[in-house]
N, C-alpha and C positions, 0 to 999 in steps of 0.2 A: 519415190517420194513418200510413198505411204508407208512404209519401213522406215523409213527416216524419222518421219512423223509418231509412230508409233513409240520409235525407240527416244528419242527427247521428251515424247509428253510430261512422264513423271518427272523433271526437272526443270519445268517449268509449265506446269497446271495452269497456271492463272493468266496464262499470256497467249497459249494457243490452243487452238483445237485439241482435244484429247479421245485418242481411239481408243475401243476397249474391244479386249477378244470376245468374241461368243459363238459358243459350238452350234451350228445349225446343219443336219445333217450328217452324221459323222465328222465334219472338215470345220475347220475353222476358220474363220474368214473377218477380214476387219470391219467391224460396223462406225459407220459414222457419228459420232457424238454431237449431240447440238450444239448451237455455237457457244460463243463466250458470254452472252447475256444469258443464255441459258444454263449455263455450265458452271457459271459465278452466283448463279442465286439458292440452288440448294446449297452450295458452301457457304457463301454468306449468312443465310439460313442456320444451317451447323454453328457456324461459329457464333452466331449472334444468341443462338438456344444455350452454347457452350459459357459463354459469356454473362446470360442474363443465369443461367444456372449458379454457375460462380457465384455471382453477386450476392444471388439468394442464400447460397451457404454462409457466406462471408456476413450477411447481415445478417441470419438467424445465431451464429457465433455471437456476434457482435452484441443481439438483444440479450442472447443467452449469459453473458459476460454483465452488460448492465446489471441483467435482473440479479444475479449474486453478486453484484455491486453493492446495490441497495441492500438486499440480504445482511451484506456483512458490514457495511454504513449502523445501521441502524442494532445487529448484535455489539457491536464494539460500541458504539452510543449507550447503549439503555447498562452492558457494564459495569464502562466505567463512570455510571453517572451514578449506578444502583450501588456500587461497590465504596464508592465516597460516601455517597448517603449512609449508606449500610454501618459505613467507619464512625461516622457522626454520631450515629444514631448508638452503638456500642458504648461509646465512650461516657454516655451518659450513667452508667451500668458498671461500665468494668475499663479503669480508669491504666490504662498499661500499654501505650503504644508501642514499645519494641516486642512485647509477648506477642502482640497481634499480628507483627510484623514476623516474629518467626515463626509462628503458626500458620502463617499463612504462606511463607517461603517452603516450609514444608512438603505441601503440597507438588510441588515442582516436579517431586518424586516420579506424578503420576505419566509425566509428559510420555517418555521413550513406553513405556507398557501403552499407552492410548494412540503411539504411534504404530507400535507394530500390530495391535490390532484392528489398525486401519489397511496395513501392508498384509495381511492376512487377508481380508475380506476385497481388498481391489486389483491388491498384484497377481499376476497370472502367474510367475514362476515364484512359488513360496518358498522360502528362509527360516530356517532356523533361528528363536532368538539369540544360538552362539552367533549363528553366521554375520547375522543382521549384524547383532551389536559389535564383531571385531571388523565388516565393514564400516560402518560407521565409524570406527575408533580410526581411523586410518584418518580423518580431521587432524590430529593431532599429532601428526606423521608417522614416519617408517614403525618406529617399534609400538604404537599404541598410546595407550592410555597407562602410562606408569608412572613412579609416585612422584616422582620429578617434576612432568607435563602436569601433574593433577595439583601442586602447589606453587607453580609457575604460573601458569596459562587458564586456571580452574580456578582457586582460591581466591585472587585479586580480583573477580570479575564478581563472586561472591560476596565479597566484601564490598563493591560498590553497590550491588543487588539490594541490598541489607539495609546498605544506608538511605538509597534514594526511597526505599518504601519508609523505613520507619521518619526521614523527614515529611516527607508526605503526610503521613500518617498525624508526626506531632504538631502540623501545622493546619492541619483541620480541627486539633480542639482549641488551637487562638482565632484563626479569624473561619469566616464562613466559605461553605464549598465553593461557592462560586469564584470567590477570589482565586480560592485555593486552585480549581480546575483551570481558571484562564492563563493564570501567570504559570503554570504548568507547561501548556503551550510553547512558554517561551523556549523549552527544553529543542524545539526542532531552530531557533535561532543560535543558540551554544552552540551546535552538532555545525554550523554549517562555519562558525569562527572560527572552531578548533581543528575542521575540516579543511580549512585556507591554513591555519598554523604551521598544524601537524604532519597531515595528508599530503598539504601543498595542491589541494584541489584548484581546479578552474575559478578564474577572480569571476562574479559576477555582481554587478553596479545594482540589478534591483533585489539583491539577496542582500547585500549593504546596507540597501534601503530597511527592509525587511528588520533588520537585526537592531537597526535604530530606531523602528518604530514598536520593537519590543523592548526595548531600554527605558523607552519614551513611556509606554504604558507603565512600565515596573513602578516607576516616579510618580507617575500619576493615582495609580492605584492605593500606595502610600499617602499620597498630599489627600486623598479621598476619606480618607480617616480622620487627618489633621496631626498624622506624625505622633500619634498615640505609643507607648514602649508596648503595648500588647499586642496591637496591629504589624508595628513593624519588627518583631521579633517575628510573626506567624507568615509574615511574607520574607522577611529573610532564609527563613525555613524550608518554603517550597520553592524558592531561587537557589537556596544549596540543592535541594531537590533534583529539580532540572537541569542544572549545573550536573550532577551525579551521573542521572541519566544519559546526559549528553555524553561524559567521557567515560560512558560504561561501551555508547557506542564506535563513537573515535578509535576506542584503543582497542576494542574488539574487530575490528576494520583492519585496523594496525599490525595485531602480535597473529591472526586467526585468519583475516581474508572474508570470505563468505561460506556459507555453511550451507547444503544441501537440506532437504527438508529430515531426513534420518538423521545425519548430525547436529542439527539443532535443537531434537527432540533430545538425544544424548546428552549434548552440551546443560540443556534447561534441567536434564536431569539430575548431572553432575551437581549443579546448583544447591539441588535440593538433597542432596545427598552431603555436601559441605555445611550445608544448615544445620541438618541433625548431629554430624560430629562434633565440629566447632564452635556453634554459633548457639548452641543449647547450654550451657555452663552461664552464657548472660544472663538471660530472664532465671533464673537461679538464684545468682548474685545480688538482683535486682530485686528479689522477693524475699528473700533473707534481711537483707539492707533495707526496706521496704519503700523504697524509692517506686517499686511499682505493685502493691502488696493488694491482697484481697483475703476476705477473713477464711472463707471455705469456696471450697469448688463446688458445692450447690448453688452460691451465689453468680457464678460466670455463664451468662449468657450463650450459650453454646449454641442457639440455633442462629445468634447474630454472627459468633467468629466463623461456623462450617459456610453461612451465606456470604459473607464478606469473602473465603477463602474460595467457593466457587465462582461464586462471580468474578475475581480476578484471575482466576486460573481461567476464565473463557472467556478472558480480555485477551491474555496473554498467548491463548492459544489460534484463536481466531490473526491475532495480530500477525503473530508469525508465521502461519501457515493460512493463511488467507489470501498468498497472494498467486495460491494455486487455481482457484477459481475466478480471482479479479484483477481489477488493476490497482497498485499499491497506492496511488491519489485518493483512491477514491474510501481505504482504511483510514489513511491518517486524518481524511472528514472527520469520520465520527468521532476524534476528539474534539475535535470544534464545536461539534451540533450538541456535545453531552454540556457546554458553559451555558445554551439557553435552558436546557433541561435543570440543571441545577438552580438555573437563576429562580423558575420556575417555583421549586419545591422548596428553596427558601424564601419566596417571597409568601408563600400560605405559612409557613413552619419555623420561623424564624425574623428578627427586629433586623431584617436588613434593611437600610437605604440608598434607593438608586439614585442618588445626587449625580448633577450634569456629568462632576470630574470622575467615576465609576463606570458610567454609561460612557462616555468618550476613550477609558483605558482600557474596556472590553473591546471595544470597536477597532481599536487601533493596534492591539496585542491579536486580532482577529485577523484584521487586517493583514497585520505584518506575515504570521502561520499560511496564509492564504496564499502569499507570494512567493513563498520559500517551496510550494506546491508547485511554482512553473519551471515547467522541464529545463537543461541547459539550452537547447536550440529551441528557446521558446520565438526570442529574436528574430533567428532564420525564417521559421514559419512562418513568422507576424508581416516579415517582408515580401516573403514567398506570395502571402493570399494578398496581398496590398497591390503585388506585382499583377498578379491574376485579374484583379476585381478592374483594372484600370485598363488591362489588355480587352477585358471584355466589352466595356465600354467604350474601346477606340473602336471596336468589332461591329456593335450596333449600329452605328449611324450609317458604317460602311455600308453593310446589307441594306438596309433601307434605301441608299440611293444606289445602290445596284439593283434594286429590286423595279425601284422606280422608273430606272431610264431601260430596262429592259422591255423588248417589242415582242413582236412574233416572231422576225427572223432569231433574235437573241432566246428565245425560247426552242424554235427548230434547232439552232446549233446544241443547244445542253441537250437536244433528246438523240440526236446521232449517237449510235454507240463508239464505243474508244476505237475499234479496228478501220473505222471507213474517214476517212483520210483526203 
């Protein structure tokens, strides 16, 4: 029986007795293991140390995670609040929003060189930048990066780049950032229309919701003026805007898929690298023609357009490689949190007025951004914890009158251990 005993223990621990060998004497001989209340509480013990261990990792991730939450909440806030302002503040100076716009696309340049000197300084097995960059080109399939793929799939996404800043851009010198920054917003309502269109994504009823309470604002924010042709030209402006952005994103989705953190450095590079070939011959044209003219270049503000152009290169950087460190909800906050900061610096700096219908189409263009935030299986969850909260409650009363009608003998029976029968 003791052999017996011995030889099942290991398959099933928690049920019986368990002998362990131990040499006394030259010989080996079966020692008797304490029982099962003794034998289940260093394991319990174990597991429960295993368990609260866990946990501790899990939540020190978890704060670790917040606290670059908020980190990148608040760089992508300050921005692209600093980077409109910054727009505003230029134009007073140096009156040329598509120059600003491709001066500032230019930059793009730097993304892939800022990426692989990040993959230099973290990656343990280092790359070459041949290596790196013809890994990376593999985004754009088997053969690479050639001239086909680069006026295909490269070019068009340029040309929406282009246009969604320089409307931005011309629509902060008609109406004030703040308009400008909210109904910008609307940009994640477009992304999610064109996404039911195009994508044929998942229907959801409060993202519906969501997209008519940014429609709702656009009208309001207009009627907030009183339908002025200066007003409504500068918010048609930044609705082509977010419109732009929106099916920069869609069809980037579409023809491209998703993109690794090295091919999106690539990709943003590309960008900039289409700027300088193509898209420089404009402001050229523009300045000859003097549609966007300036007398001398001692005149042009250069520590406005390099701040303007830093500050959104670490919009854009932060945006899309942010979501290494955090969770991507908690990015696209800090566009929202940058409309009270704006509201903010034009109400010292500029004749704005927060009439009722202004303040009710922030609110509600806010609103709308906010919902477009909850997950698919927001639903699920919602049902999930509703389920819970009601199971726990049928739970309470139970214990209470079990606790209540319980005596002594009902107390002896709980303290028997499981094996005496």
């Amino acid at each position: 029986m003791k052999k017996h005993s011995a030889r099942v223990a290991p398959l099933s621990a928690c049920n019986s007795p368990v002998l362990t060998l131990t040499k006394v004497e030259g010989e080996e001989r079966p020692r008797d293991s304490p029982g099962p209340a003794e034998a289940q509480a260093p394991a319990g013990a174990e597991a429960g140390g295993r368990a609260s261990r866990c946990c501790w990792t899990c939540s020190r991730a978890q704060l670790k995670k917040a606290f670059w939450g908020v980190a990148v909440v608040l760089c992508v806030c300050a921005s692209w609040a600093g980077s409109t302002q910054l727009a505003k503040q230029t134009f007073r100076k140096f009156d040329a929003p598509f120059t600003l716009t491709w001066f500032a696309t230019n930059w793009n340049f730097l993304f892939f060189p800022l990426y692989y000197a990040g993959h230099v300084c973290k990656s343990a097995e280092k790359q070459s930048v041949k290596q790196r960059y013809r890994e990376c080109c593999r985004f754009f399939g088997d053969n690479g990066l050639t001239l086909k793929v680069f006026f295909t799939k490269a070019a068009p996404f340029g040309v929406l780049w282009t246009l969604t800043n320089y409307l931005y851009l011309h629509a902060i010198k008609k109406i004030n950032t703040t308009d400008v920054s909210v109904l910008f917003c609307c940009n994640k309502a477009f992304v999610f229309l064109l996404s039911w269109i195009v994508l044929r994504d998942r229907f959801m009823g409060v993202r519906i919701v969501a997209a008519i309470l940014a429609i709702a604002g656009i009208v309001m924010m207009t009627y907030a003026d009183g339908f002025h042709s200066h007003s409504v030209i500068g918010i048609a402006l930044v609705v082509g805007s977010a419109s732009m952005s929106a099916l920069y994103k869609v069809l980037f989705k579409l023809l491209l898929g998703s993109a690794k953190f090295g091919e999106a450095a690539l990709f943003l590079s590309i960008l900039g690298v289409f700027n300088i070939l193509f898209i420089t011959c404009i402001p050229v044209i523009l300045y000859f023609t003097k549609v966007e003219y300036w007398s001398s270049f001692a005149d042009i503000p250069w520590g406005n357009l390099c701040g303007f152009s830093v500050l959104l290169l670490t919009f854009n950087i932060v945006l899309n490689f942010g979501i290494a460190v955090t969770y991507p909800t908690l990015m696209s906050l800090g566009i929202v949190l940058s409309v009270p900061v704006n509201a903010v610096v034009d109400h010292y700096t500029s004749q704005i007025v927060f009439n009722g219908v202004r303040v009710i189409a922030i609110i509600i263009i806010g609103l709308g951004f906010l919902l477009l935030l909850l997950p698919e299986e927001w639903d699920v969850w919602l049902i999930k914890l509703l389920t819970r909260l009601k199971v726990r409650k049928k739970e309470e009363p139970a214990e209470g009158g079990a606790d209540l009608g319980s005596g002594p003998q009902s107390k002896n029976r709980r303290a028997r251990p499981s094996f005496a029968r």
